[in-house]
N, C-alpha and C positions, 0 to 999 in steps of 0.2 A: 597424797591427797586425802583431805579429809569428807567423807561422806556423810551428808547432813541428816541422821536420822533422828523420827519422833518418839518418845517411848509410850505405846499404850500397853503397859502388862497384860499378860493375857494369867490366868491363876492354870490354865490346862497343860501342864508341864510335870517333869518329875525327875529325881537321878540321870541320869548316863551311865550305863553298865562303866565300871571301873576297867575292865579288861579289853575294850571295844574302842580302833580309832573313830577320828572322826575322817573318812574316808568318804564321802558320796555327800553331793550337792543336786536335791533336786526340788523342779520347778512345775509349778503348779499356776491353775486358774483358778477364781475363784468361784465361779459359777451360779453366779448368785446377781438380783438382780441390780442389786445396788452395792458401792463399796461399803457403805456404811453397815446395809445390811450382812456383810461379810465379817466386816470387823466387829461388829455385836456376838454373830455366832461366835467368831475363834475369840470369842472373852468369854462366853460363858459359859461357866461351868456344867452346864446340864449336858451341851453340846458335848462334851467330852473331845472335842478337835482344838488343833491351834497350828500354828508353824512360828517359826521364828522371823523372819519379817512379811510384810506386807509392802507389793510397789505399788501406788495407784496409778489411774490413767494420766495424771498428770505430774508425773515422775516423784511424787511425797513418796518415802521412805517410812515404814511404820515398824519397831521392832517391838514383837509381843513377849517371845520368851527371849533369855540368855543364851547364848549358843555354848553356854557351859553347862545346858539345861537339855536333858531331852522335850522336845515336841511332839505333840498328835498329830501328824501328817501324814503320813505312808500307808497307813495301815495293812493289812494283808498284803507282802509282795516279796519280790524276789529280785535280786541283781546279783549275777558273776558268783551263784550259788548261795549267797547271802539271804538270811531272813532277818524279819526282825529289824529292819533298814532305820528306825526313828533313830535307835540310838545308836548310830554310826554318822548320823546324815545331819545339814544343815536344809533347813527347806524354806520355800519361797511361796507364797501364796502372790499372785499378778492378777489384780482387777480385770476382769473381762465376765459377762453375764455367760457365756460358755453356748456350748452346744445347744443345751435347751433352751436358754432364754435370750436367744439371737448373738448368737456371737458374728464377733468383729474384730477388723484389725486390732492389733497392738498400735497404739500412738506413737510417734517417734521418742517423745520425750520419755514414757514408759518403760520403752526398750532400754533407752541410752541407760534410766537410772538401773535398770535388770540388771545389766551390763557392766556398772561399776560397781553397782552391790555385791555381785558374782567376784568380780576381779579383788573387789578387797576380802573378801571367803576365803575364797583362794590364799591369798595373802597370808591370811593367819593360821591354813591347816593343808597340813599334806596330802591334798584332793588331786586325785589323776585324770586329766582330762577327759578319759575313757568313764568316767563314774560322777559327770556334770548329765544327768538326765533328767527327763521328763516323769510326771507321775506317771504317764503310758505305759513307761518303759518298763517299770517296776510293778505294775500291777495292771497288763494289759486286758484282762477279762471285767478288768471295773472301772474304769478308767478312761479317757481319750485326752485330758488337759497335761499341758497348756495347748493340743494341737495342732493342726496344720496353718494356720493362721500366724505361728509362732514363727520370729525368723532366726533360727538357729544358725542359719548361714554366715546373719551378721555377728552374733557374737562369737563364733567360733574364730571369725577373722580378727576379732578385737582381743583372742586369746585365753575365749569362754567356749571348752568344748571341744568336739572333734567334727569337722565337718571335709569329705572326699573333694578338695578341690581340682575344679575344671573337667569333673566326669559329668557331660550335657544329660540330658532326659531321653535315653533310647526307648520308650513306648510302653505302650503296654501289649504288646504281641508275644507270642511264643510263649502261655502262660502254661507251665508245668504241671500236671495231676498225679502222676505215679509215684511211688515210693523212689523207684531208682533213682528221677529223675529229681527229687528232693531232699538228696542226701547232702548235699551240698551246698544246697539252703540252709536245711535244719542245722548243718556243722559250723556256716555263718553268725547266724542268730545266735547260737550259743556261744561260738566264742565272743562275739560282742558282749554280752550278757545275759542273754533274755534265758527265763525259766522254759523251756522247749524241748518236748522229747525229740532223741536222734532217730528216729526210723517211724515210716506210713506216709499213707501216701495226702494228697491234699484232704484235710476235714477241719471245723469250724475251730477249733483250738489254733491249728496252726494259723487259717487266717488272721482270726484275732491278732497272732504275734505278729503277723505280716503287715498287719493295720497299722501297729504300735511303733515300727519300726519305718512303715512309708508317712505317717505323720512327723517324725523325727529328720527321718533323713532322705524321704523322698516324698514328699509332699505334692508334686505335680499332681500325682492322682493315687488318693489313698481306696483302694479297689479289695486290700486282704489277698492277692495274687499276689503267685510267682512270677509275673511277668520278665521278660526281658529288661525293663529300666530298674524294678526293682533288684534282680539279681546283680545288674552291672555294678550298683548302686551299695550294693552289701559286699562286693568282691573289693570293691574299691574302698571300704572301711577296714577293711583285716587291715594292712600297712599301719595304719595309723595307732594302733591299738596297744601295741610296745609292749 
């Protein structure tokens, strides 16, 4: 299938480390209040940002840099011990005014185009299911897009992603504080990816990652607790992880 994309170069691009796969596909909002005003920034050059495509809300396809090109996307982050994520990763910048300037659903058609732009990524570079994330994931102290509003679930079933099928939403009860008692957590998170020290007991770092990770993959209610549906929710991702 051929996917119908526009080209607006964007100039904020540069090399690709020679030695570095391209490993990691990750997805962004653009937070901003208009598409267009998005698409201004990641072109210009003062801004110093860009990604390689752009989906709007009405499934247009916009490709700024080359994906033989590193991007400004990521910036400060970390995945599966990884720094330095631009120039490994393909990224995705998704129309939505965000958190602070009213964010909202994803549109159907937006997603669907997400979704085959991901599948043809895919296509062309040896991306492990496990390393299709969210800017949260990789930089959750700066970060919350593309959020909880984002549905991972769908394209995980369209064979974008990893998503723990048929584990329901056990609550948010039974929420952990102690170090003991977050050993087990913290061993989760990290094998998943996330930058997380292994030992202490619940303090604002760790929520953050606990944020990062129930907007991802448990989105019912993003609270930074250890609760009970979060933890079921993280036990039920290790399997999947290969």
């Amino acid at each position: 299938m051929t996917i119908p994309v526009r080209d607006l170069p964007s100039p904020n691009h540069d090399m690709r480390p020679t030695d570095t796969p391209i490993d990691m596909l990750i997805l962004h909002y653009t937070g901003m209040q208009t598409a267009q005003a998005a698409i201004d920034r990641l072109r210009d050059p003062a801004a110093q940002v860009s990604s390689h495509y752009l989906v709007d809300e009405d499934g247009a396809i916009f490709r700024l840099v080359p994906e033989t090109r590193r991007a400004w996307h990521a910036g400060r982050s970390v995945w599966r011990g990884h720094t330095a994520l631009n120039g490994r990763s393909v990224g995705i910048e998704i129309v939505n005014p965000g958190h602070d300037w009213g964010y909202r659903d994803f549109p159907v058609l937006q997603l669907a185009a997400v979704c085959d732009l991901c599948l043809d990524i895919l296509g062309r570079h040896s991306i492990p299911q496990r390393n299709v994330v969210a800017h949260s994931d990789v930089a959750p102290d700066r970060k919350q897009d593309p959020g909880e509003k984002f549905d991972w679930e769908a394209l995980a079933r369209n064979g974008v992603g990893l998503w723990p099928d048929g584990v329901a939403d056990a609550g948010t009860g039974d929420p952990i504080q102690d170090a003991a008692g977050l050993v087990a957590v913290r061993e989760a998170l990290a094998t998943i990816g996330y930058d997380v020290v292994h030992d202490g007991p619940m303090d604002p770092a760790l929520a953050t990652v606990l944020s990062a990770f129930q907007r991802h993959w448990r989105p019912e209610a993003v609270t930074g607790a250890a609760d009970i549906g979060t933890r079921t929710r993280l036990q039920a991702m290790l399997p999947l992880l290969g």
